[in-house]
C-alpha positions as CSV (number, residue, x, y, z in Angstrom):
1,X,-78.5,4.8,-23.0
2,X,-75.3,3.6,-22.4
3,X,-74.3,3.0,-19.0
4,X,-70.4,4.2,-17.9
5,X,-68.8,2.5,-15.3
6,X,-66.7,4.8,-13.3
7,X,-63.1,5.0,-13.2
8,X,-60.7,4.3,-10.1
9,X,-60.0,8.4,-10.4
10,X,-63.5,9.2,-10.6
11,X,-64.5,7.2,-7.3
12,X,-61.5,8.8,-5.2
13,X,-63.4,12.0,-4.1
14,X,-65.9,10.2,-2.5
15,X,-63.4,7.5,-0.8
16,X,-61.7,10.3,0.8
17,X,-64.6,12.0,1.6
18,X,-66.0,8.9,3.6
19,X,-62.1,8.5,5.2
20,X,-62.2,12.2,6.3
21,X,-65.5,11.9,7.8
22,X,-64.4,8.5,9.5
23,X,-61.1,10.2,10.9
24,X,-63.1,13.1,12.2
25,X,-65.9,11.1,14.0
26,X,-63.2,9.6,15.9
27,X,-61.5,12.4,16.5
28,X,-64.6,14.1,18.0
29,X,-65.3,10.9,20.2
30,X,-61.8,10.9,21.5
31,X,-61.9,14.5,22.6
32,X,-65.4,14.1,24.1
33,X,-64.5,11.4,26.0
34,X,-61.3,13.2,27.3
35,X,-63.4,16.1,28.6
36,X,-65.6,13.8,30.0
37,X,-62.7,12.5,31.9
38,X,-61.3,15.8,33.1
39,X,-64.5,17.3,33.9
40,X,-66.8,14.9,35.6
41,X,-64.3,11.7,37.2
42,X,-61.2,13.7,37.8
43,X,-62.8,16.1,40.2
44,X,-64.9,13.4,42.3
45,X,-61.6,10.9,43.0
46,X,-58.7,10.6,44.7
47,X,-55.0,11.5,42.9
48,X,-52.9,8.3,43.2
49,X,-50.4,6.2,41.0
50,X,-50.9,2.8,40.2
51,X,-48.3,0.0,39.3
52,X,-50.3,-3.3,37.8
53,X,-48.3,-6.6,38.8
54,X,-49.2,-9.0,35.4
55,X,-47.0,-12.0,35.0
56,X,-45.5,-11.5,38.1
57,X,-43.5,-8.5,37.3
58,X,-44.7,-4.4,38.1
59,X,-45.3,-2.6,35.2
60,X,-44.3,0.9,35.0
61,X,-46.8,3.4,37.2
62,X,-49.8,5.2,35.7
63,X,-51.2,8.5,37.1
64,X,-54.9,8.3,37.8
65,X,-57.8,9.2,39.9
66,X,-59.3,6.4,42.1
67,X,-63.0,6.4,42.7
68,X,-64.7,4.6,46.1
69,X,-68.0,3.2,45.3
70,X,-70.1,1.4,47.1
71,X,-69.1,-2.2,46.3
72,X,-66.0,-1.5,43.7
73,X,-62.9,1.0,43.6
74,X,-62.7,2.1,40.4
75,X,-59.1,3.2,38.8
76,X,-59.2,5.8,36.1
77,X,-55.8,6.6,34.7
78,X,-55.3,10.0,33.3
79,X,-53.9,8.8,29.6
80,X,-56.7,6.3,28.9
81,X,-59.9,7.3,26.3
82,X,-61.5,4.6,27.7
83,X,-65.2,5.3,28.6
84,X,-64.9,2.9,31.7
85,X,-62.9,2.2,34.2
86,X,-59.5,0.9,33.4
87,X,-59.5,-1.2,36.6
88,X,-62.2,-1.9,38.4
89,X,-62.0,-4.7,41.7
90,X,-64.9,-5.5,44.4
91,X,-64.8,-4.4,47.6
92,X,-64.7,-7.6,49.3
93,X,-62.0,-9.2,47.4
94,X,-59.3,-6.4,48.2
95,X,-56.6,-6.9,51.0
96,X,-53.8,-5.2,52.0
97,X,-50.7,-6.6,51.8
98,X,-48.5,-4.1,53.3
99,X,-46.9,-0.4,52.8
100,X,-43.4,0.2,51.8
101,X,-41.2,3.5,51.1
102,X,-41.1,5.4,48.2
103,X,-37.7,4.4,46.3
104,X,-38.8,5.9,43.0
105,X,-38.6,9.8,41.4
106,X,-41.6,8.9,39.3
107,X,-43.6,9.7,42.5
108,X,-42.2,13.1,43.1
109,X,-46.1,14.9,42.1
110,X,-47.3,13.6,45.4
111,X,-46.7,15.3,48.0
112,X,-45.9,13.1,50.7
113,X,-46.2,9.7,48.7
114,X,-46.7,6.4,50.4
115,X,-47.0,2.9,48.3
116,X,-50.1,0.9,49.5
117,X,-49.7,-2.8,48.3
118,X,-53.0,-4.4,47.3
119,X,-54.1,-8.1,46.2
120,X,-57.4,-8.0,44.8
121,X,-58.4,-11.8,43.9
122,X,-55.1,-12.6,41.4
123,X,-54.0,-9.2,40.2
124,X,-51.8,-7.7,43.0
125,X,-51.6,-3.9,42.7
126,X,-49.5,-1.2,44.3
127,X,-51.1,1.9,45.3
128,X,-49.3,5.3,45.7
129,X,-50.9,8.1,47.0
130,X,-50.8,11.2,49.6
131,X,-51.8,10.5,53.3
132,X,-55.3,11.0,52.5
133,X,-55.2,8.2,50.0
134,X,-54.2,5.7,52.4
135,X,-56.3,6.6,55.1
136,X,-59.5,7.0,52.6
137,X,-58.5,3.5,51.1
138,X,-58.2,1.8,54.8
139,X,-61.4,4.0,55.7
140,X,-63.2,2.3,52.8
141,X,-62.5,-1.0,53.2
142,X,-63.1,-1.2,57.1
143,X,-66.4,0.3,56.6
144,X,-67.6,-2.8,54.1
145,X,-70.5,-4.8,55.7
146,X,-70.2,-8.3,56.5
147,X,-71.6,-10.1,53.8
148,X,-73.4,-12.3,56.1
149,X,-75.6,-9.8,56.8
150,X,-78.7,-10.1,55.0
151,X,-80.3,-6.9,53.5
152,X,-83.6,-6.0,54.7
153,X,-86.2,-6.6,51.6
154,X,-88.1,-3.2,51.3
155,X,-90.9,-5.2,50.3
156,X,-94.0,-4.8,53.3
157,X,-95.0,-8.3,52.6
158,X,-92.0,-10.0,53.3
159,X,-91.3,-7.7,56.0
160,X,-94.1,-8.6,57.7
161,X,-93.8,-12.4,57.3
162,X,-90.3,-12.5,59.2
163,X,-92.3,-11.0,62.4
């Protein structure tokens, strides 16, 4: 029995075969993840326009869908596959810096736009959005608790203990 090693020619159908399949599998994430986007975030945030400040200059503005959670907004911008959000910042570490007109025609979508400046810890963000936007945003953070309140343990026991 003689063994014969393969040639580079005889190995290509299969390399291509494994590439194809690779492509594909990507492909097929990307587009899942993309109706995933469209089907289940953008529906359940609100339409706004983000510019990012990093290294002290604006970047161009994103379109995206901002999401209010309990402790975090969450940015989702409408061009990213990524399965998170794209920008995420804590409720308590947001402040509003001030408002100021629209002087761009990149914001022409929004009907009515205003531009919301944030500063959430070092990353200062501008926020542009309908009327509904700003007053969800301010709506949002005014209702934060103190965090010197302390939660109430569900626990009976300890309950019980503080009188």
């Amino acid at each position: 029995m003689t063994s014969r090693r393969r040639t580079q020619w005889e190995r290509w159908p299969m390399v291509l075969f494994t590439v194809t399949m690779a492509c594909m599998a990507i492909l097929i994430w990307g587009i899942g993840v993309a109706i995933w986007r469209f089907s289940w975030i953008r529906p359940r945030g609100i339409p706004a326009c983000t510019a990012v400040y990093r290294d002290g200059r604006r970047h161009r503005w994103h379109h995206g869908v901002i999401i209010f959670e309990e402790d975090a907004a969450k940015l989702y911008l409408l061009r990213s596959l990524k399965p998170g959000a794209d920008l995420s910042c804590k409720r308590h570490n947001i402040e509003i810096v001030g408002r100021r007109d629209v002087k761009t025609g990149v914001l022409r979508l929004i009907a009515d736009p205003r531009i919301v400046e944030l500063q959430a810890g070092d990353i200062r963000v501008d926020v542009a959005g309908g009327h509904a936007m700003d007053m969800a945003l301010v709506a949002w953070l005014d209702s934060a608790p103190s965090t010197r309140i302390p939660r109430l343990s569900k626990d009976r026991r300890r309950l019980q203990e503080r009188g």
